[in-house]
N, C-alpha and C positions, 0 to 999 in steps of 0.2 A: 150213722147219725153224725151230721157233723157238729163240730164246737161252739158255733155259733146255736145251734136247738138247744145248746144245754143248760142249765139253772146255776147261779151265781152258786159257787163251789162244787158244782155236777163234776165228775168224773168218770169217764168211761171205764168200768175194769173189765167185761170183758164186749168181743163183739162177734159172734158165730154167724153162720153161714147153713143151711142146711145139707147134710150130707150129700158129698157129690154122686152115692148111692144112686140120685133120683135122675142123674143124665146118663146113666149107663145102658138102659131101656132102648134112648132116643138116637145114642150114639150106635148102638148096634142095629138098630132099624135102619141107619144110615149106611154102613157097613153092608148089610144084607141085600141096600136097592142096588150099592154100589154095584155088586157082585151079580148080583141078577143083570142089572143092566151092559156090564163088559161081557157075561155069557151070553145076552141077546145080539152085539155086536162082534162077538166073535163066532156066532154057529153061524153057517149062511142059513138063514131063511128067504121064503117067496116071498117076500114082502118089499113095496115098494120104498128106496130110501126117503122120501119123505115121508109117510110110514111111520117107520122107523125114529127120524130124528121128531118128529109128533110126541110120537109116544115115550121118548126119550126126555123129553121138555117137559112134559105130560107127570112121569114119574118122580124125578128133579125136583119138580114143583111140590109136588103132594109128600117126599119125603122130607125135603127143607121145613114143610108148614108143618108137620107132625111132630118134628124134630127141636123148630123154635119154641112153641107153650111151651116146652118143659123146661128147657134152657133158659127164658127168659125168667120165668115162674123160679127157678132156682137163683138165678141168677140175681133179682130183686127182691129176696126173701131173708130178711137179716133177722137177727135175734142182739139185744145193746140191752146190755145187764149196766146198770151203771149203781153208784154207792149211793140212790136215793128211789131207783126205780129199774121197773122190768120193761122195756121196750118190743114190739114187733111191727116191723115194717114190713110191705109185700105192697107188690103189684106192680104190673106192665104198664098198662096204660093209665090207671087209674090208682094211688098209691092210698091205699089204708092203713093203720096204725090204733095198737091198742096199748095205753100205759098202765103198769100194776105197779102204786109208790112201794116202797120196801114195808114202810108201818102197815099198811094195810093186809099186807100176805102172811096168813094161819097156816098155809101147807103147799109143802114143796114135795110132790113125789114125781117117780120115775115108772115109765113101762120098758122093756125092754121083749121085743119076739124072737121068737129062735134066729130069724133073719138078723135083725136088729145089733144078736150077740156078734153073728160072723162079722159082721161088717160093722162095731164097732160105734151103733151110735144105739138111739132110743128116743121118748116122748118122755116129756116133761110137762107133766101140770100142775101149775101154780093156780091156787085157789087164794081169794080174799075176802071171802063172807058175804060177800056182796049177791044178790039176787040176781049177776049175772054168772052164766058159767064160767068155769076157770078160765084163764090162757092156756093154750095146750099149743107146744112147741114141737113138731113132728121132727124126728130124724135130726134130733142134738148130738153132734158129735163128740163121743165120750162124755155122755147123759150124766154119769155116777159123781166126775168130778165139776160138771158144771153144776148138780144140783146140792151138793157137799157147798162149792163154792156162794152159788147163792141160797142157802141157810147162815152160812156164815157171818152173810152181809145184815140178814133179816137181824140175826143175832145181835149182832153188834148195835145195831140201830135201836132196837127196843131193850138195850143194858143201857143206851144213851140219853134214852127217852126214862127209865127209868131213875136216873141221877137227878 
């Protein structure tokens, strides 16, 4: 988010990123054509080299494409906690966004899966009474202290609201 979106005294405190967990998948898919494809160029086969550099093109292709969604999808997946509101931002081509103000959010919890624990992050959802479902943040990393952090803020907001 940048400074110009933000509301006269808006400030960012914090701005995450989804766990890079979610390109480990795509990277190793790429790893594995690679590997397939230097042992198709290095066994002889009867195959013709055009053939060959075809299907070579052919592969390239389809692992690059399998590889970018997820890359990009992480890549344009932010989470902007700021001292007035919950932000998420996503999308490639088409960019949507959902704001939770701070006054409005009842409940901050946390999921975390046995996965989740090794690698150090979690799902966070924030509810605000409202008739739509909560924001649910997949794959926050270190879930426990961003969601410590925003209670904190709710905190303080409604001791502020209450003077």
């Amino acid at each position: 988010m940048r400074e110009e979106h933000l509301a006269d005294g808006e400030t960012i405190v914090m701005q995450l990123r989804t766990h890079p967990k979610k390109v480990i998948r795509p990277i190793l898919v790429l790893v594995l054509l690679l590997v397939v494809l230097a042992a198709v160029w290095i066994v002889p086969l009867p195959v013709d080299g055009m053939v060959l550099w075809f299907a070579t093109l052919v592969l390239l292709v389809l692992g690059l494409a399998a590889a970018a969604g997820p890359f990009l999808r992480w890549r344009t997946t932010r989470y902007i906690i700021t001292n007035q509101r919950v932000a998420l931002r996503t999308g490639v081509l088409t960019q949507t966004g959902r704001d939770i103000p701070l006054y409005r959010i009842n409940n901050v919890t946390f999921e975390k899966q046995l996965s989740d624990r090794i690698w150090g992050c979690g799902t966070l959802v924030i509810s605000d009474g409202t008739d739509q479902p909560g924001m649910v943040l997949d794959d926050v990393p270190d879930v426990e202290a961003v969601q410590r952090a925003l209670q904190d803020l709710v905190r303080q907001g409604s001791q502020l609201s209450d003077d």
